[in-house]
C-alpha positions in Angstrom: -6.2 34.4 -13.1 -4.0 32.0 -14.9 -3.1 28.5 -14.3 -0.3 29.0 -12.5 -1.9 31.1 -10.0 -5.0 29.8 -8.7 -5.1 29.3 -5.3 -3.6 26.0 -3.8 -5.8 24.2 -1.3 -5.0 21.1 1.0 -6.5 17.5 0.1 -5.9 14.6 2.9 -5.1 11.4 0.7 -5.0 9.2 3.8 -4.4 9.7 7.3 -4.0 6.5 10.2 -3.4 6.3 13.9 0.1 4.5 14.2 0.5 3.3 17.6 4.1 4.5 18.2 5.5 7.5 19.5 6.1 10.7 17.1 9.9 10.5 16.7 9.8 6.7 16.2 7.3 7.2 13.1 9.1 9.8 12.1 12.3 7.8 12.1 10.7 5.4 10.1 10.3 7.7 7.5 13.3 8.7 7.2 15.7 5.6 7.6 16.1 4.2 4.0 16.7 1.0 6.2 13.4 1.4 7.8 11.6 2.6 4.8 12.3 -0.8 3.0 10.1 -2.5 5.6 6.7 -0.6 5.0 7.3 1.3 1.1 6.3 -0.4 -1.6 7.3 -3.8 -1.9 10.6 -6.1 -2.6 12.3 -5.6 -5.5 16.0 -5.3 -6.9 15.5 -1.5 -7.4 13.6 -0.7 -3.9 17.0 0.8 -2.3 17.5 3.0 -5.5 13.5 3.8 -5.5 13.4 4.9 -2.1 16.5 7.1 -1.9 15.4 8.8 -5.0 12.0 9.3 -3.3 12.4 10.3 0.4 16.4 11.0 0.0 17.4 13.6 -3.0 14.0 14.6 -3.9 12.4 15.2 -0.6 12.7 18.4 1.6 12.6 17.3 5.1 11.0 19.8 8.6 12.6 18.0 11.6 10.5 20.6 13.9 7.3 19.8 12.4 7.9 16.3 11.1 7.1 16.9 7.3 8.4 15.3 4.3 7.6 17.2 1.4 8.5 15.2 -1.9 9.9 17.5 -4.5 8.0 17.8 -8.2 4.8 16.7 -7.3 2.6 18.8 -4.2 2.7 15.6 -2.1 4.0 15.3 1.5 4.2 13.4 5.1 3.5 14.5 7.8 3.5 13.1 11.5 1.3 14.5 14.4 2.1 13.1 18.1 -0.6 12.1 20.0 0.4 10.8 23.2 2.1 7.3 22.7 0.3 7.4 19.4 0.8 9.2 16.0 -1.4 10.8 13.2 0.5 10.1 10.1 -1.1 11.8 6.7 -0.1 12.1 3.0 -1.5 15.7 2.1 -1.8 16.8 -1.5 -1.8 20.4 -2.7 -3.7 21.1 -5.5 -5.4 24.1 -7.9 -8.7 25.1 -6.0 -11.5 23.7 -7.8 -9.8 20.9 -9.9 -9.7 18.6 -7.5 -11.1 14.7 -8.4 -11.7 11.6 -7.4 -10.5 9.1 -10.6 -8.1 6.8 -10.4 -4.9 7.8 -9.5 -2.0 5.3 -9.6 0.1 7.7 -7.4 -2.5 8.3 -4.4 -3.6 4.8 -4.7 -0.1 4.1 -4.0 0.0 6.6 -0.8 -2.9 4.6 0.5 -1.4 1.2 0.5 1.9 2.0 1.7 0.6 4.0 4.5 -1.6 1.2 5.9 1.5 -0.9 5.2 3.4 1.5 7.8 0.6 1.9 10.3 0.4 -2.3 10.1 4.1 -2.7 10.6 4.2 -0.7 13.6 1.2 -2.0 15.4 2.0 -6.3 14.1 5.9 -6.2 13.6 7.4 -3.5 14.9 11.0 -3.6 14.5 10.7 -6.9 12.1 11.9 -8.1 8.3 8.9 -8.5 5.9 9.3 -10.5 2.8 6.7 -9.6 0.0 5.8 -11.0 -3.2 4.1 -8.7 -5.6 2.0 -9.2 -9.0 0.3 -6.9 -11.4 -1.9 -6.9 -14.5 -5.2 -7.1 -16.3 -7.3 -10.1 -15.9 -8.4 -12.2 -18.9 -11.5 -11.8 -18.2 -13.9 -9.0 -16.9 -13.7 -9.3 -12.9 -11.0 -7.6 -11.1 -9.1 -8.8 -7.8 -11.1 -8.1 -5.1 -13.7 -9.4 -6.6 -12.1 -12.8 -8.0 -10.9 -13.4 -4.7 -14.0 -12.9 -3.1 -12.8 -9.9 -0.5 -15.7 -7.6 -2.2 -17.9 -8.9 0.4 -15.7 -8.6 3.2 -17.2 -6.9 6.4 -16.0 -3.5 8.0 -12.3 -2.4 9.3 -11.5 -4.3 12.3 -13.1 -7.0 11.8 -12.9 -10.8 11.6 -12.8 -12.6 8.5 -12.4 -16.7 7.5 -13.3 -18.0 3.8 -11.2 -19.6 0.5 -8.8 -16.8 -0.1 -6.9 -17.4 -3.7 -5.2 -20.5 -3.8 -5.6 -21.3 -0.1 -8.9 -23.5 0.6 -9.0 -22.1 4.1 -7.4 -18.3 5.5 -8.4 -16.0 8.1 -7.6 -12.8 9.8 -9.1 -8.9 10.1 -9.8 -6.6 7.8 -7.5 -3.9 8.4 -8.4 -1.1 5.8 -11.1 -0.6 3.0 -10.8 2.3 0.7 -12.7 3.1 -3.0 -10.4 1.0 -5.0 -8.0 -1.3 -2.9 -8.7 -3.3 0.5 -5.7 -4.6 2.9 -6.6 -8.0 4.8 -4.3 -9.3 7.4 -3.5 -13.0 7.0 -2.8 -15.5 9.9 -1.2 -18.1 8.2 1.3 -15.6 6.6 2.8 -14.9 9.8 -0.1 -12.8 11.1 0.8 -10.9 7.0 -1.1 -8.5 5.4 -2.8 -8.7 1.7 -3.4 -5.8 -0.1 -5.4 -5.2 -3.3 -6.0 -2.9 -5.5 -7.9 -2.9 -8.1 -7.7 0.1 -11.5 -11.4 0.6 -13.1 -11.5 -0.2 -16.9 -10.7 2.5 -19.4 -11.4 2.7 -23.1 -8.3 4.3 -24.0 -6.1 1.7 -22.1 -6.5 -1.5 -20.0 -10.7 -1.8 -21.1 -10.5 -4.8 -18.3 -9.1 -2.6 -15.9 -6.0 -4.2 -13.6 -5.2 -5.4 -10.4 -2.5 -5.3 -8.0 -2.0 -7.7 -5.2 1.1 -7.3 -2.7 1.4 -10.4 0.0 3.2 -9.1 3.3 4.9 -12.0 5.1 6.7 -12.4 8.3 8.5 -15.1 9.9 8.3 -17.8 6.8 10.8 -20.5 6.3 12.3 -20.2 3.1 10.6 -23.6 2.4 7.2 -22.2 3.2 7.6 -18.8 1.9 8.5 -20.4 -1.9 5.6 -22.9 -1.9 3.1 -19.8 -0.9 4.9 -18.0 -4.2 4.4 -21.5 -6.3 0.5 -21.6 -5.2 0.1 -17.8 -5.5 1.8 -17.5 -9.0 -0.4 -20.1 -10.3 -3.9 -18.6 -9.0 -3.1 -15.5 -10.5 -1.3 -17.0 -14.0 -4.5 -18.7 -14.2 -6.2 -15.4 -14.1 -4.0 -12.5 -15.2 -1.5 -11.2 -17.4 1.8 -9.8 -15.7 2.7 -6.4 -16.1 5.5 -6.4 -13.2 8.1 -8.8 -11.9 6.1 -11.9 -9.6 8.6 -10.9 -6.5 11.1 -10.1 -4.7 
């Protein structure tokens, strides 16, 4: 059998309960205006990035609410449940060749999923301003780690200790997963924290790399620039940049 035949089989790279009706969620996905309040995170090119992504290259089933994303085997798809939603990223992939290193791309589907499901349930509806940072540390301890969120307790529940810059922060632990954590974060106007970190590798990056992306709502502009000031310094202090500091 050659390459290009072997048999295709399914691979759920995340799945969450979003606590909105079907045609809401799927709306959501859909709606380049929507999308830029859960995808990724602010940047000059996000408009461009998304319509590229879920616009031209995307195939989408209004009857069964799937987005399939064209040239790679990725796609959305939205299950009602009631009031409630299943929403999954499924992967198609060679049978057998299926594993479980780091993938930039599914680590990406992870964040940005919880990012939706977190929207919907905190800020439905609502503007979120981010600030985003990326590189390799100077020295050999990654982000979740440094920031002390490797001993955080399960899903759902409470957490209060020194988070980066900030003496004092608290919230819930809204999603754990092999290589990233999300946090939300009172003081960011009940935001969200997400982190993940890329192992080390020989060829490239020996430290490994971390990205962190900050999910605000509700910030002055006053407030929202001094918790960039205080963020940028923790993590000059720490890391190199490989991307833009925000939006």
């Amino acid at each position: 059998m050659t390459e290009s035949a072997k048999p295709m089989e399914d691979h759920v790279l995340v799945e969450v309960t979003v606590p909105a009706p079907a045609d809401a969620v799927w709306a959501a996905l859909r709606d380049p205006r929507q999308i830029s309040n859960w995808f990724g995170w602010e940047t000059d090119g996000l408009k461009d990035e998304i319509d590229f992504i879920f616009i031209t290259h995307a195939e989408a089933d209004e009857a069964t609410r799937t987005v399939t994303f064209v040239g790679v085997n990725d796609r959305y798809e939205v299950e009602a449940r009631g009031d409630s939603s299943v929403v999954r990223v499924v992967r198609s992939a060679p049978a057998g060749e299926w594993t479980d290193v780091f993938d930039g791309m599914v680590e990406g589907w992870i964040s940005f999923t919880h990012q939706l499901a977190f929207a919907f349930a905190r800020h439905p509806g609502q503007t979120r301003r981010t600030l985003f940072f990326s590189g390799p540390p100077h020295a050999d301890q990654l982000g979740r780690s440094l920031l002390g969120l490797d001993a955080a307790p399960a899903p759902g529940e409470p957490w209060s200790m020194p988070l980066g810059p900030d003496a004092d922060a608290s919230g819930q632990v809204w999603f754990t997963a092999r290589h990233q954590i999300g946090v939300t974060v009172d003081a960011w106007g009940d935001g969200l924290l997400v982190v993940v970190d890329s192992p080390p590798r020989e060829d490239k990056r020996p430290r490994g790399s971390t990205m962190l992306t900050l999910t605000t709502y509700g910030l002055s502009g006053a407030a929202f620039v001094d918790l960039e000031a205080r963020w940028k310094g923790w993590w000059d202090a720490r890391f190199d940049n490989a991307e833009p500091h925000a939006s």
